[in-house]
N, C-alpha and C positions, 0 to 999 in steps of 0.2 A: 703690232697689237700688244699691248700692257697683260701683265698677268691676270687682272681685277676683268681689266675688258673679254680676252680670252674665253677666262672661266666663265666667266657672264654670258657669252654668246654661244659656249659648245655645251656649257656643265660637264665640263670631263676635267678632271685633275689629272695632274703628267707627275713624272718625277720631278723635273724643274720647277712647279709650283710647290713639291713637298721640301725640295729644298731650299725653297725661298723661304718659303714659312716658319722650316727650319732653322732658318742663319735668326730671323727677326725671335725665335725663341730664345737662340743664344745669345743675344743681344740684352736681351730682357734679364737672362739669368746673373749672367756680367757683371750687369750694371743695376740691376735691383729696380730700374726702371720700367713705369706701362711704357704700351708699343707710341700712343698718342700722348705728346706734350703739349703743356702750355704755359706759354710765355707770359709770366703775371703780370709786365707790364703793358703788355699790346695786347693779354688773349689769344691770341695769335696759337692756334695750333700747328704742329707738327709734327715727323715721322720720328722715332728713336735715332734711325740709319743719319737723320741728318744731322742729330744733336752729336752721335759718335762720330762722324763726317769732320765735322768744326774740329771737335779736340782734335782727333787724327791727325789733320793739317797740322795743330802747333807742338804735333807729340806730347800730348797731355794720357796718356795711360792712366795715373794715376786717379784721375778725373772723371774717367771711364769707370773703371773697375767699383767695383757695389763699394762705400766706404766704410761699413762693416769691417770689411778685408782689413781695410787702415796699409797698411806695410808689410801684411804677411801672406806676400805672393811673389814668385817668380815674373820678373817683366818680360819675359819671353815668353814666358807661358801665355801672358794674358795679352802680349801684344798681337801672337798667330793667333789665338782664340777669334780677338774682334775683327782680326785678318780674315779668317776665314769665312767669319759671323756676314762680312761686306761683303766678300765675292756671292755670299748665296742669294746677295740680294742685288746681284746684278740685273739692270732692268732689262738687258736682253738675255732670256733664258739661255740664249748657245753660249753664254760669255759664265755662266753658274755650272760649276763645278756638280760632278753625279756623288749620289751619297760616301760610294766610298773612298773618296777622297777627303770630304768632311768626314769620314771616322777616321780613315790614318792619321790627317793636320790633327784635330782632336785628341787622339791617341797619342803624340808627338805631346803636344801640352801638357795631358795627365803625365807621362813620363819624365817630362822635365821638373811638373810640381814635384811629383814622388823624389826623385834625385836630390830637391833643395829640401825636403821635409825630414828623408833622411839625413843630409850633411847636417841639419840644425839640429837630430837627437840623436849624432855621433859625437856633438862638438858641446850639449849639453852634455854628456851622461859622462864625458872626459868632464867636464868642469866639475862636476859636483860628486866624483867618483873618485880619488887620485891612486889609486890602488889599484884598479882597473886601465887607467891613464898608463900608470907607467908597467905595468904588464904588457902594454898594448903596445908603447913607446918603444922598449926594448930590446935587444935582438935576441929571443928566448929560441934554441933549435935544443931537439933531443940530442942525446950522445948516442952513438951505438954500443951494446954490450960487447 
């Protein structure tokens, strides 16, 4: 039985449908996409999961990711993101990961962006610094008295 069917026939929500719900959140935040697509030339609607699904196959990340972003993001970060964002929207709930596994994967991508955020205003603040550059550069150690 499907999640949609499930909840329909108990009304009881579990953690696996909080976590489905969840990945289809993340999905959205991503990509800047609603959860429901449509295809201008058929009408033809659709889930998010299966428009990220297509790119995935041809390793289109970029394509994925809100394009806001443009180029300023880590491809690792955003490639566990929609990595993760997919298992929770596995359609057998025993196959969807419990919440805290989506915060550490999660957690793992904030950490990675943070890391390239910082290399980028270590690597600016040397460029447009040079005085600080080469303080930094060279092998400055106390004497002892």
């Amino acid at each position: 039985m499907d999640l949609g069917c499930r909840y329909y026939a108990t009304g009881w929500l579990t953690e696996k449908s909080d976590v489905y719900s969840f990945g289809v959140l993340v999905l959205e935040i991503v990509t800047s996409r609603p959860v429901l697509m449509i295809d201008r030339a058929s009408s033809q609607k659709y889930h998010i999961s299966q428009w990220v699904m297509q790119l995935m196959k041809i390793g289109d990340i970029r394509s994925i990711v809100d394009q806001k972003v443009r180029e300023n993001f880590d491809l690792s970060s955003a490639w566990k993101a929609v990595e993760i964002a997919m298992k929770c929207l596995s359609l057998n709930s025993i196959d969807r990961p419990n919440m805290k596994e989506v915060v550490s994967e999660l957690s793992e991508c904030l950490a990675l962006e943070k890391a390239r955020k910082r290399k980028n205003a270590d690597t600016d603040m040397r460029k447009s610094n040079p005085v600080s550059r080469n303080f930094r550069e060279s092998e400055v150690t106390p004497f002892a008295r």
